[in-house]
C-alpha positions as MATLAB code, in Angstrom:
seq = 'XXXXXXXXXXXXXXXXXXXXXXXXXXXXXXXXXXXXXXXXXXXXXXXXXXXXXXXXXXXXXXXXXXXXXXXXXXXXXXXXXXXXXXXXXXXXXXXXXXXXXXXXXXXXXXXXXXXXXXXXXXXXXXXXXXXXXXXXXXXXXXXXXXXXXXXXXXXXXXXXXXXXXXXXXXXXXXXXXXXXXXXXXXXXXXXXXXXXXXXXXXXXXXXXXXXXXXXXXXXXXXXXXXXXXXXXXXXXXXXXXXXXXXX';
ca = [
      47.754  -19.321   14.720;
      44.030  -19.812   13.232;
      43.405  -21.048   16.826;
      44.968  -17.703   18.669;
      42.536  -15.287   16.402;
      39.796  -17.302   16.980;
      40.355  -16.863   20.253;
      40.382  -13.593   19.880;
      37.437  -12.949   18.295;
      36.009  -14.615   20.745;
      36.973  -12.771   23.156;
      36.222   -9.230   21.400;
      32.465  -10.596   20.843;
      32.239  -11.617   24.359;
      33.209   -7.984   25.467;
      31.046   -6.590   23.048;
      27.926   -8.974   24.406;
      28.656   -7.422   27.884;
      29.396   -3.417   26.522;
      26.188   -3.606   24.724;
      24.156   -5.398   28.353;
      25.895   -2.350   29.917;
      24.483   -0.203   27.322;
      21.122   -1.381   27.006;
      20.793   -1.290   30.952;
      22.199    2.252   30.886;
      19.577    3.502   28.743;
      16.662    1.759   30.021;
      17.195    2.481   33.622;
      18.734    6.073   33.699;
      15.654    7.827   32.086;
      13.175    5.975   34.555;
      15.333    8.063   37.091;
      15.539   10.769   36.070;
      11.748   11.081   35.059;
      11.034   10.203   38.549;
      13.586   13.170   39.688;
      11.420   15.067   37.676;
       8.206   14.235   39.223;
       9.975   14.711   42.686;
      10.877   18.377   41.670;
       7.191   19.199   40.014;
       5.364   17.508   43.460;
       7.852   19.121   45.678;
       7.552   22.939   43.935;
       3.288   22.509   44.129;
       3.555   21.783   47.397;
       5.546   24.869   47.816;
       3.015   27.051   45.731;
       0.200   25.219   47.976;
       2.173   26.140   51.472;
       2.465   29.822   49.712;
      -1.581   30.220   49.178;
      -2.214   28.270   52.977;
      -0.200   31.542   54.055;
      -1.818   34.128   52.005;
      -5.094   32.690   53.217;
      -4.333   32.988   56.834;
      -2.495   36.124   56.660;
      -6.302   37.340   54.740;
      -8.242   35.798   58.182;
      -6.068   37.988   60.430;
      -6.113   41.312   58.362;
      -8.729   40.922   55.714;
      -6.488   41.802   53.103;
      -3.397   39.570   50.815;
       0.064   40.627   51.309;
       1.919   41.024   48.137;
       5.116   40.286   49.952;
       4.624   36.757   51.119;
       7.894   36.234   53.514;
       6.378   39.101   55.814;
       2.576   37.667   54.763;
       4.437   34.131   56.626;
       6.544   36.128   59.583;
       3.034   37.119   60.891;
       0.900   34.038   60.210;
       4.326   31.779   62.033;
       3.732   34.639   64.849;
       0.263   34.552   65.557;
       0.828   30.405   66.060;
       3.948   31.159   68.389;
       1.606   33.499   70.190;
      -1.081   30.918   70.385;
       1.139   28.093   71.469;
       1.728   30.873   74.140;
      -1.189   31.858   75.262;
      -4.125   30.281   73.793;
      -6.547   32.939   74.678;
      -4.681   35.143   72.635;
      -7.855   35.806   70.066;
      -9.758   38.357   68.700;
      -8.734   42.165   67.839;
      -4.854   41.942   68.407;
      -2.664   44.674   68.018;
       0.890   42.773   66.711;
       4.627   44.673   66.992;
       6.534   42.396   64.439;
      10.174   43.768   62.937;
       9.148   46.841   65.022;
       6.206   47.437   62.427;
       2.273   47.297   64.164;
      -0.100   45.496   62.538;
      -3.909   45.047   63.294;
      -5.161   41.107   63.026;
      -8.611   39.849   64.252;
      -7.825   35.906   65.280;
     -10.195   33.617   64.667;
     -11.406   30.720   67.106;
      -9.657   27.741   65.967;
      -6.890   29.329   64.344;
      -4.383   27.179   65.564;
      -6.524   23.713   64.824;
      -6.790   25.092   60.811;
      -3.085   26.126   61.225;
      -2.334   22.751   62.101;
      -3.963   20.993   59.674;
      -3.218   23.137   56.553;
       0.806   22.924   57.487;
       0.862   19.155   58.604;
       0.757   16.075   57.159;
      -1.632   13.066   58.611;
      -0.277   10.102   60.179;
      -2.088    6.980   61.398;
      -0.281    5.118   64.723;
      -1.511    3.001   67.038;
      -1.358    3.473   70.970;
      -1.579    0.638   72.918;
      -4.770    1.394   75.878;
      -4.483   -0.018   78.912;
      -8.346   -0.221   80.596;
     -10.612   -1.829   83.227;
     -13.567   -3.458   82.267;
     -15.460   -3.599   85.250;
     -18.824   -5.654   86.071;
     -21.610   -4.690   87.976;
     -24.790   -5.541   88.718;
     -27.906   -2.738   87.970;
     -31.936   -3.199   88.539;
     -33.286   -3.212   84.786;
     -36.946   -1.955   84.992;
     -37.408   -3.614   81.614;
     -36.459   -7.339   82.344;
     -37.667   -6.234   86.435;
     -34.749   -8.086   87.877;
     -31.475   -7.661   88.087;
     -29.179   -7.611   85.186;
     -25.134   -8.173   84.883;
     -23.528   -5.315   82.453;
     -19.830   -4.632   81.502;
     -19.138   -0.714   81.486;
     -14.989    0.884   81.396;
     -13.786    1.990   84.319;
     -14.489    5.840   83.743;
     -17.968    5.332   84.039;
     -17.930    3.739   87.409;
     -18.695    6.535   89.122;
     -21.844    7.656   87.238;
     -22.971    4.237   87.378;
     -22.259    3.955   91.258;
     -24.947    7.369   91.585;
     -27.555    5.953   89.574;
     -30.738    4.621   92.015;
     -29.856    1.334   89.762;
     -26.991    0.691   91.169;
     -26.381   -2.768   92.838;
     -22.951   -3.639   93.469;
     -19.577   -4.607   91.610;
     -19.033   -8.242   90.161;
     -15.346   -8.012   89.643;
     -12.787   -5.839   88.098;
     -10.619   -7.017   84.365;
      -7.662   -5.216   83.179;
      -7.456   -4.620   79.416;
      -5.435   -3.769   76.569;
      -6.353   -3.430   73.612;
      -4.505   -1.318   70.235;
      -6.064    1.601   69.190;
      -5.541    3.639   65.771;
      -5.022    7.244   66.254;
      -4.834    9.716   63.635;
      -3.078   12.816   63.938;
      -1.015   15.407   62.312;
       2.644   16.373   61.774;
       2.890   19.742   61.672;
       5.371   21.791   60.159;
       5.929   25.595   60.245;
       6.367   27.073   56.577;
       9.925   29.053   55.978;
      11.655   31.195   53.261;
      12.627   27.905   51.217;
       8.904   27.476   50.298;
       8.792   31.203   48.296;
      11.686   29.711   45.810;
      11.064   27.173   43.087;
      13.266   23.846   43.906;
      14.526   23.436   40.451;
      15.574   27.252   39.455;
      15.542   28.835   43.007;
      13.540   31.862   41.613;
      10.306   32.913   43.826;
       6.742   32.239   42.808;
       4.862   34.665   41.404;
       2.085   36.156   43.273;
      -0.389   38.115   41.742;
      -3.111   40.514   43.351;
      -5.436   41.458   41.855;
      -8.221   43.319   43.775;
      -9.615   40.124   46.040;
      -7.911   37.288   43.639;
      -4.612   36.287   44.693;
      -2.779   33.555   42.245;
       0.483   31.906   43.507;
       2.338   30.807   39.817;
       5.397   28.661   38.762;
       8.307   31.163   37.881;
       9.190   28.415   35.406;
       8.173   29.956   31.776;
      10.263   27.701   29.840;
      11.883   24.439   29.474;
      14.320   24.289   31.619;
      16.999   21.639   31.224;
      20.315   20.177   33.063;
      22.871   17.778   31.345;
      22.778   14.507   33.181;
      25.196   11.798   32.521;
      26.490   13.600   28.606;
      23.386   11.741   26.626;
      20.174   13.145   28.552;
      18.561   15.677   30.150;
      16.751   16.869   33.206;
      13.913   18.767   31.818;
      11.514   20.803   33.874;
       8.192   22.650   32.566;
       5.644   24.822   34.375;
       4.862   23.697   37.719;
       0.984   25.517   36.754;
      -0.573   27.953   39.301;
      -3.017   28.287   42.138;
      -5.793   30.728   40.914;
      -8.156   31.619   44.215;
      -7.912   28.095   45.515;
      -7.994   26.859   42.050;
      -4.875   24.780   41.079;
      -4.058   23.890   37.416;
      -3.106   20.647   37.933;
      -6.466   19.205   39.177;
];
């Protein structure tokens, strides 16, 4: 009998050993994600506030003025890039029918380049070149004989005019990897004017030239997760004429 409760207690200590592993695992490991949910939500809802003021700003180049209604402020900054994409002399004094409203903009050379690069993210790959190295054989005053040089292909045929000009050695093909930067561009939506955690829209403020694009977020907000903690989300901060808080 002594021998079945030992057994027992064994058994229940055992159990205990692993409830309290589980436990201690539970509680280490379940904050860490959800603090790193909340970091997602705070970098995801500046980049939203930073998209807003990119559109604010562009919508000011092509009318001189901030719109305090930012989904129409983004309908005409997305058109003028549609029209570009179109027709890329479209620049200059514009008159615009959008929604069956007109509206005056003044476009900008290089509008579509900022565009670009204010609503894209850069990306390094690397294209594989496939080239000629050709040699040929030029008069060089300086040495006063001729000399052997290796040029690319493309600039065979300014070569060949030049009074230099002797003849070709021989022709190489080559490859060689090259790293090209270059952005992914995205065109904002209505999803960027509404906070990620709440789904209320940022504030923007006018106020004679300033224009501030703020976190709707004026208290803690929190969400149950797993009956112990809590997803807790505080002011995202503001963007205060190109200013943002959280520099």
């Amino acid at each position: 009998m002594d021998i079945k409760n030992s057994q027992k207690r064994n058994d229940f200590i055992e159990l205990f050993i692993v409830l309290a592993f589980i436990a201690m695992i539970f509680t280490i490991y379940v904050p860490v994600g959800i603090w790193e949910e909340e970091d997602n939500f705070r970098g995801k809802s500046r980049f939203r506030m930073k998209t807003i003021y990119g559109v604010e700003s562009f919508f000011e180049q092509l009318t001189d003025t901030y719109e305090s209604d930012g989904l129409w402020a983004m309908n005409v900054v997305n058109a003028v890039r549609d029209s570009l994409t179109a027709d890329s002399t479209y620049i200059g004094l514009q008159t615009m029918v959008l929604n069956n409203k007109d509206i005056q903009i003044d476009i900008p050379n290089g509008f579509e380049t900022e565009y670009d690069t204010t609503f894209g993210f850069m990306k390094m790959r690397r294209d594989t070149i496939i080239d000629t190295t050709v040699t040929v054989v030029i008069f060089s005053e300086e040495l006063s004989r001729n000399d052997t040089v290796f040029i690319q292909r493309k600039a065979l045929g300014k070569i060949k005019m030049a009074p230099s000009f002797r003849k070709i050695l021989s022709e190489e093909p080559l490859q060689r990897i090259e790293a090209v930067e270059y952005y992914d561009t995205y065109m904002p939506d209505s999803s960027m004017f509404y906070c990620p955690v709440t789904d209320d829209p940022y504030k923007i403020t006018l106020e004679e030239s300033s224009l501030k694009i703020a976190s709707p977020i004026t208290e803690i907000y929190k969400e149950s997760r797993y009956i112990f903690f809590s997803f807790k989300a505080f002011n995202h901060g503001y963007i205060d004429d190109g200013a943002r808080s959280w520099d």
